[in-house]
N, CA, C and O atoms as CSV, one atom per row, in Angstrom:
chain,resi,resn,atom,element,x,y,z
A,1,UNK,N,N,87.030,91.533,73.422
A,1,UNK,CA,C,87.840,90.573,74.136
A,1,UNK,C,C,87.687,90.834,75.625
A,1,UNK,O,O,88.226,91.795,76.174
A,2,UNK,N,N,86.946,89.961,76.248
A,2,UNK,CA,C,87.480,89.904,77.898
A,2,UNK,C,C,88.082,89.494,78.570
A,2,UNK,O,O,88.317,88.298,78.746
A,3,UNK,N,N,88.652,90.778,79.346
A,3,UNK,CA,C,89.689,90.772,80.514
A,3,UNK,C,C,90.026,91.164,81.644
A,3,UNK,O,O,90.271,92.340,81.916
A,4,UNK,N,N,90.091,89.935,82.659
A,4,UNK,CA,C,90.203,90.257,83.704
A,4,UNK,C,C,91.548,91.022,84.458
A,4,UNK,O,O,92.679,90.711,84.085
A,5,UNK,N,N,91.363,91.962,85.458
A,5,UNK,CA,C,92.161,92.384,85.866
A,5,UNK,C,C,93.253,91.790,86.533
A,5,UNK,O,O,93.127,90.574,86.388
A,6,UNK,N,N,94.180,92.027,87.137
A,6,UNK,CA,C,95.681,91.611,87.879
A,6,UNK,C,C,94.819,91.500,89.071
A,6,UNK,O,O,94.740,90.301,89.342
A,7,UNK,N,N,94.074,92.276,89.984
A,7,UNK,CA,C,93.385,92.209,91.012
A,7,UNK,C,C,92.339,91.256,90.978
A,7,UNK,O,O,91.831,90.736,91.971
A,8,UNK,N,N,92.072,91.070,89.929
A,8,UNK,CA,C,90.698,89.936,89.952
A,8,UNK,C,C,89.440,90.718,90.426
A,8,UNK,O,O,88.417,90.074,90.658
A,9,UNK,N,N,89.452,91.961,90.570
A,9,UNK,CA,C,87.721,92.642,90.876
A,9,UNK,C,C,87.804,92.977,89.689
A,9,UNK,O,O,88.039,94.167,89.897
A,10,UNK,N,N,87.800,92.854,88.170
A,10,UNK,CA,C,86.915,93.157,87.158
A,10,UNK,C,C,87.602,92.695,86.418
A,10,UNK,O,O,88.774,92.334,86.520
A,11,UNK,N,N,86.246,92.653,84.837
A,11,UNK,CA,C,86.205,92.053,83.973
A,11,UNK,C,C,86.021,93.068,82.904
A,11,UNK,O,O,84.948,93.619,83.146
A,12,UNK,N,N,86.566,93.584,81.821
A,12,UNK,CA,C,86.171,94.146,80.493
A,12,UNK,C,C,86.261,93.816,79.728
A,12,UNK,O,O,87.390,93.502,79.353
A,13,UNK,N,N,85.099,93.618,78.864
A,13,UNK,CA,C,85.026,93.893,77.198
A,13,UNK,C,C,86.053,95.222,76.658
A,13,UNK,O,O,85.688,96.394,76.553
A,14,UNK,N,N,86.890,94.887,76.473
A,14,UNK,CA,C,88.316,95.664,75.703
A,14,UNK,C,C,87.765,95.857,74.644
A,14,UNK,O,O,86.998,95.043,74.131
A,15,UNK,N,N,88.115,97.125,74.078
A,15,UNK,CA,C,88.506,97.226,71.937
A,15,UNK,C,C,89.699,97.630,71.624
A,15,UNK,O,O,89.725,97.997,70.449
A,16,UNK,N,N,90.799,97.736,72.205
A,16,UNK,CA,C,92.165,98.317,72.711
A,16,UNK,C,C,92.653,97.955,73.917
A,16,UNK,O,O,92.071,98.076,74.994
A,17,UNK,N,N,94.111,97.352,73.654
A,17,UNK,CA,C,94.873,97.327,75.044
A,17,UNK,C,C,95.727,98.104,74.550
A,17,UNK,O,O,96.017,98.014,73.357
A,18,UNK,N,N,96.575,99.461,75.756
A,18,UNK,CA,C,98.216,99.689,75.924
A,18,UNK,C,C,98.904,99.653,77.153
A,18,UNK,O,O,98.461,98.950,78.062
A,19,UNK,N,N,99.706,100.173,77.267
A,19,UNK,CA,C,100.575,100.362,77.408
A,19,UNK,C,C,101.240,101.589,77.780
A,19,UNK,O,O,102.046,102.027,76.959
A,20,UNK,N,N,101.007,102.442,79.203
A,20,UNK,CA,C,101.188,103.626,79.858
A,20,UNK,C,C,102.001,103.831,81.088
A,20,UNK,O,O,102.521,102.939,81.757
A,21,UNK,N,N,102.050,105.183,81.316
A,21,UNK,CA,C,102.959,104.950,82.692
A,21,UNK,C,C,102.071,106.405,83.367
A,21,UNK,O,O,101.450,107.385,82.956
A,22,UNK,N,N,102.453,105.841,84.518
A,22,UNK,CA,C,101.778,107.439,85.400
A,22,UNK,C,C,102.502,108.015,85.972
A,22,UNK,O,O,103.330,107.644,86.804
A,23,UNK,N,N,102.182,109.317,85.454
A,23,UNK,CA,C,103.292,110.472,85.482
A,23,UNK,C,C,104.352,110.820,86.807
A,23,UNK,O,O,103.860,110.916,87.931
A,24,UNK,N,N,104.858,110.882,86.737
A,24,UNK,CA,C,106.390,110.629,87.707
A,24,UNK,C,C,106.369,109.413,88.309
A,24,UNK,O,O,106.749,109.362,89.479
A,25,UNK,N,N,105.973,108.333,87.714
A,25,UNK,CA,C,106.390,107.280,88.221
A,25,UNK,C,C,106.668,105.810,87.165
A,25,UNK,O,O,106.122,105.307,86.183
A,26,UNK,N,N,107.880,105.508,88.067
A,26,UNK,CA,C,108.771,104.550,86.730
A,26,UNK,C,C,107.528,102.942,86.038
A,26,UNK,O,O,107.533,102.295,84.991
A,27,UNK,N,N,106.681,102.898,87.259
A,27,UNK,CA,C,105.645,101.669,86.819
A,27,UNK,C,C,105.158,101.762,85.780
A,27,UNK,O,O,105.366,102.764,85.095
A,28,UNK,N,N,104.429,100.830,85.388
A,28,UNK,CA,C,103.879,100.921,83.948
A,28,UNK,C,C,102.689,100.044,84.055
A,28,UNK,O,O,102.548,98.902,84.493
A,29,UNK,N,N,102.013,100.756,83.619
A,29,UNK,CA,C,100.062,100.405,83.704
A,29,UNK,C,C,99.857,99.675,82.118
A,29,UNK,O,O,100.164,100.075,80.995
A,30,UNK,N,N,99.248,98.527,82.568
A,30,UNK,CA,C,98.260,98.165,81.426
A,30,UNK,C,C,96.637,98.522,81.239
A,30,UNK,O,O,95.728,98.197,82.002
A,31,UNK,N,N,96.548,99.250,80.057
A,31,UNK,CA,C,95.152,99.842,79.852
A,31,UNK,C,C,93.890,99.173,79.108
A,31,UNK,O,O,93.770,99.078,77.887
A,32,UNK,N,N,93.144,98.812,79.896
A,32,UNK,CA,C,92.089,98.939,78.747
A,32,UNK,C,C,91.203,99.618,78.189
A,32,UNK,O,O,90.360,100.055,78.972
A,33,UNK,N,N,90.982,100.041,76.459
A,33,UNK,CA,C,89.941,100.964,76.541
A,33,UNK,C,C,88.383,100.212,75.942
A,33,UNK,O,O,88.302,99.113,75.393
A,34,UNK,N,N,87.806,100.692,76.092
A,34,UNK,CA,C,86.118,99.866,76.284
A,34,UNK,C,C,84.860,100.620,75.384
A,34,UNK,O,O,85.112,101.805,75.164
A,35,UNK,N,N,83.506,100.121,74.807
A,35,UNK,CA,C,82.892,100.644,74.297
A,35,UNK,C,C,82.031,101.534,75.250
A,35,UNK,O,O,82.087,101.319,76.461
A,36,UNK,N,N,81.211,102.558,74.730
A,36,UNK,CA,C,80.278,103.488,75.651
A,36,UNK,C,C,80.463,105.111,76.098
A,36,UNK,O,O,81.615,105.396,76.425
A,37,UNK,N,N,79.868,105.771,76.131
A,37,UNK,CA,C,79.850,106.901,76.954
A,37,UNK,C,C,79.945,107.263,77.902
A,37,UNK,O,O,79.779,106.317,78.672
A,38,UNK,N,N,80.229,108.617,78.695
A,38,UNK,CA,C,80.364,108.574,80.212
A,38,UNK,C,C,80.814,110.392,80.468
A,38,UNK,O,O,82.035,110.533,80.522
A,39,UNK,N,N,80.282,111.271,80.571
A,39,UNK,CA,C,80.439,112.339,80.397
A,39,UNK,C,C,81.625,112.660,81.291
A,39,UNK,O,O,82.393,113.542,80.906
A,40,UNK,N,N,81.937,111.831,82.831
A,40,UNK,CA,C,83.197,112.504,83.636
A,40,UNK,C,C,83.970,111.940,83.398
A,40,UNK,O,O,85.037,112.533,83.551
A,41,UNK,N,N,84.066,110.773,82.984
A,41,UNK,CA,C,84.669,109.267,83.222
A,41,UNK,C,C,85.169,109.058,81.318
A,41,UNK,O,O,84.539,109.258,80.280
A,42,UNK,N,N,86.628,108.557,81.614
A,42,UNK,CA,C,86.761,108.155,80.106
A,42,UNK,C,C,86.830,106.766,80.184
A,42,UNK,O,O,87.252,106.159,81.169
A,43,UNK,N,N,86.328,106.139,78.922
A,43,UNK,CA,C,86.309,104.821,78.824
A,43,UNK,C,C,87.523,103.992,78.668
A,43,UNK,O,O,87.963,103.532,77.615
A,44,UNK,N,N,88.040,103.856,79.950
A,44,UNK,CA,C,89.551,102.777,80.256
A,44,UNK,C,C,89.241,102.598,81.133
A,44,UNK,O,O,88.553,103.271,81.900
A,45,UNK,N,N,89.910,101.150,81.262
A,45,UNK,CA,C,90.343,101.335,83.056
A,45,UNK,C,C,91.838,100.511,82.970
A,45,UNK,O,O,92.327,99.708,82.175
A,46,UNK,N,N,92.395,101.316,84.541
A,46,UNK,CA,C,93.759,100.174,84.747
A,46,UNK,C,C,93.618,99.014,84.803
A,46,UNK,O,O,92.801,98.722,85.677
A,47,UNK,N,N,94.170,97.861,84.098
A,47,UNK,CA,C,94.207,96.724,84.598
A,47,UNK,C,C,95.113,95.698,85.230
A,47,UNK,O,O,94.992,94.516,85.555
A,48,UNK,N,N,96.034,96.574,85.278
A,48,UNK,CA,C,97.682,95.516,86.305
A,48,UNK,C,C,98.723,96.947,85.810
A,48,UNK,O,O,98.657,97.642,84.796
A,49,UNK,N,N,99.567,97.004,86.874
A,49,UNK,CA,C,100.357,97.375,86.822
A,49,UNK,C,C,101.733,96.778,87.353
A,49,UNK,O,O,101.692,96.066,88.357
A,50,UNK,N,N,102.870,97.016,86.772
A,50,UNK,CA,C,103.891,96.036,86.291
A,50,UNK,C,C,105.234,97.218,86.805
A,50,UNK,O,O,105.061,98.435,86.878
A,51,UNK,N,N,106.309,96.626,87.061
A,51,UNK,CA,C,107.513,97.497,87.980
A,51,UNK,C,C,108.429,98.071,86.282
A,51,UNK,O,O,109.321,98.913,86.176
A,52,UNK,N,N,107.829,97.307,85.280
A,52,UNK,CA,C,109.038,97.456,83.987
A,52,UNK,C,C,107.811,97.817,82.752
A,52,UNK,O,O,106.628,97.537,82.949
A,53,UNK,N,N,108.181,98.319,81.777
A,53,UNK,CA,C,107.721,98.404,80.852
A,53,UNK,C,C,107.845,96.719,79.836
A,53,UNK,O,O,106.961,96.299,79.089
A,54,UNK,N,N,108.802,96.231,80.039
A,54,UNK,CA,C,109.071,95.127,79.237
A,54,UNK,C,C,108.140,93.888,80.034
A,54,UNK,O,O,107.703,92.897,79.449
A,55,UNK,N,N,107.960,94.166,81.393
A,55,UNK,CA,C,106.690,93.222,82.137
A,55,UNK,C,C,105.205,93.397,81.947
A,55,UNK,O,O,104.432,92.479,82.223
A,56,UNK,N,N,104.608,95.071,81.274
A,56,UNK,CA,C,103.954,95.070,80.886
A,56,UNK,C,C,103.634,94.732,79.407
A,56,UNK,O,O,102.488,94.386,79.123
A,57,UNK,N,N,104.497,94.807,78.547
A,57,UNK,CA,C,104.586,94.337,76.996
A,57,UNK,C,C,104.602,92.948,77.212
A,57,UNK,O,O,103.863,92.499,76.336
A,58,UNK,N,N,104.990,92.106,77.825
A,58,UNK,CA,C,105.285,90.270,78.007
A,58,UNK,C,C,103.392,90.198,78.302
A,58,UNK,O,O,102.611,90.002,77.370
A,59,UNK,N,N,103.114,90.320,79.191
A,59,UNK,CA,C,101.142,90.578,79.323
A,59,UNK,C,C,100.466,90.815,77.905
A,59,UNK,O,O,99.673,90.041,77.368
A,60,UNK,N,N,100.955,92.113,77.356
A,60,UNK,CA,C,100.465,91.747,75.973
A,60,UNK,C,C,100.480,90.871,75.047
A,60,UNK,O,O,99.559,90.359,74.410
A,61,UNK,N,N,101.783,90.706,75.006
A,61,UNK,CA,C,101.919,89.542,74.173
A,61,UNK,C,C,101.387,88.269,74.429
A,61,UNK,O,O,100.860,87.683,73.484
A,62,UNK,N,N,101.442,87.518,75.973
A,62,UNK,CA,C,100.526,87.167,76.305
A,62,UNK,C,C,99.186,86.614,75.894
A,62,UNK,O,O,98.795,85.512,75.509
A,63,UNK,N,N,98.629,87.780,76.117
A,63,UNK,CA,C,97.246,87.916,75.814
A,63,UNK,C,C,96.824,87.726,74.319
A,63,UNK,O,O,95.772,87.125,74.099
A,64,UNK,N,N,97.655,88.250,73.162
A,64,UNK,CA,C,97.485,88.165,72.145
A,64,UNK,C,C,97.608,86.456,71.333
A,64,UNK,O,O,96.893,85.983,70.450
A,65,UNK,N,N,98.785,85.854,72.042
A,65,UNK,CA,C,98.687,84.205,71.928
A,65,UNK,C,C,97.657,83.934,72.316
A,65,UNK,O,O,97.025,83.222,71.536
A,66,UNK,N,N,96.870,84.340,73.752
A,66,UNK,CA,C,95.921,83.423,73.875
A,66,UNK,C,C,94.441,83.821,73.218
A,66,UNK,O,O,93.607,82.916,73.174
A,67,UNK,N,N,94.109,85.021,72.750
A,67,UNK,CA,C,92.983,85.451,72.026
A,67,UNK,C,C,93.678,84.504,70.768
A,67,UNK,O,O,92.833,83.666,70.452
A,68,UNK,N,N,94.784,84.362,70.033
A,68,UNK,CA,C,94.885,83.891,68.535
A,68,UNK,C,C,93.956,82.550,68.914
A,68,UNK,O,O,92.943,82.183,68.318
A,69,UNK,N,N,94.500,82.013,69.910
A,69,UNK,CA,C,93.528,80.601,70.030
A,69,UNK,C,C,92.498,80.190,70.436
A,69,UNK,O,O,91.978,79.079,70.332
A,70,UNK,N,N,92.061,81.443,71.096
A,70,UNK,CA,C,90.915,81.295,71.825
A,70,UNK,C,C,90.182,82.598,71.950
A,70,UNK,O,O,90.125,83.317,72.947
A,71,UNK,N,N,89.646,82.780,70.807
A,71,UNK,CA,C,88.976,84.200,70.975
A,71,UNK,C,C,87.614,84.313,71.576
A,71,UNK,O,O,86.956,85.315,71.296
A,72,UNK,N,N,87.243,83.643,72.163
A,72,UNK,CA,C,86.184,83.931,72.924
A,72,UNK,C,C,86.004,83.549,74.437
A,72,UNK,O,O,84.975,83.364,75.086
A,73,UNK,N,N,87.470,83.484,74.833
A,73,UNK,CA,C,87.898,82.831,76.118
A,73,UNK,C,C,87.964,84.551,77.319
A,73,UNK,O,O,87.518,85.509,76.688
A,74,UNK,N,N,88.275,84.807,78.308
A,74,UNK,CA,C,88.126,85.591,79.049
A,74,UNK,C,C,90.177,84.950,79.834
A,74,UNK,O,O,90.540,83.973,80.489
A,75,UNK,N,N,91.100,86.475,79.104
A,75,UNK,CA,C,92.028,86.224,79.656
A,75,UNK,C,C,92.243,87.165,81.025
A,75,UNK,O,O,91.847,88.290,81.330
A,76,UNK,N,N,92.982,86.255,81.634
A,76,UNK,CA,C,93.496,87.039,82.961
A,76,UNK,C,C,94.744,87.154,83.020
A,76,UNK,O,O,95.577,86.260,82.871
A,77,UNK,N,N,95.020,88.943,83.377
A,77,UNK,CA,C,96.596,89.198,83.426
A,77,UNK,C,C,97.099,88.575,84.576
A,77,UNK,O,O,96.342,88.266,85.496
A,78,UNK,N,N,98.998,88.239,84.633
A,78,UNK,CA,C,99.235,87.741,85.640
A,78,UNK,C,C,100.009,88.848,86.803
A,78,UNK,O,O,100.319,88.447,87.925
């Protein structure tokens, strides 16, 4: 599934989205994780980050309506 970031500089082929927070801080990151190798580098990247956890879960859900209908469409978080 591709998805573009909150920033609009990138695009991933996802095989997993969640749902994280970075450590001492109350925001909450949406993740994607991706196919491939990378010996320093793990295969995610951030893709929006959100002031609530319940603003990042609404994105998922989101996203999941619009892959049901359109699975070969390229969604963008808001």
């Amino acid at each position: 599934m591709l998805i573009r970031s909150k920033d609009k500089k990138k695009i991933v082929d996802a095989l997993h989205v969640y749902v994280s927070n970075e450590v001492g801080s109350k925001r909450k990151y949406v993740f994607a994780g991706f196919a491939g190798r990378s010996f320093f580098h793990t295969n995610e990247e951030s893709m929006g980050v959100y002031e609530s956890e319940q603003e990042a879960l609404d994105q998922i859900n989101k996203m999941a309506d619009f892959f049901n209908g359109n699975p070969n469409g390229v969604y963008e978080l808001e």
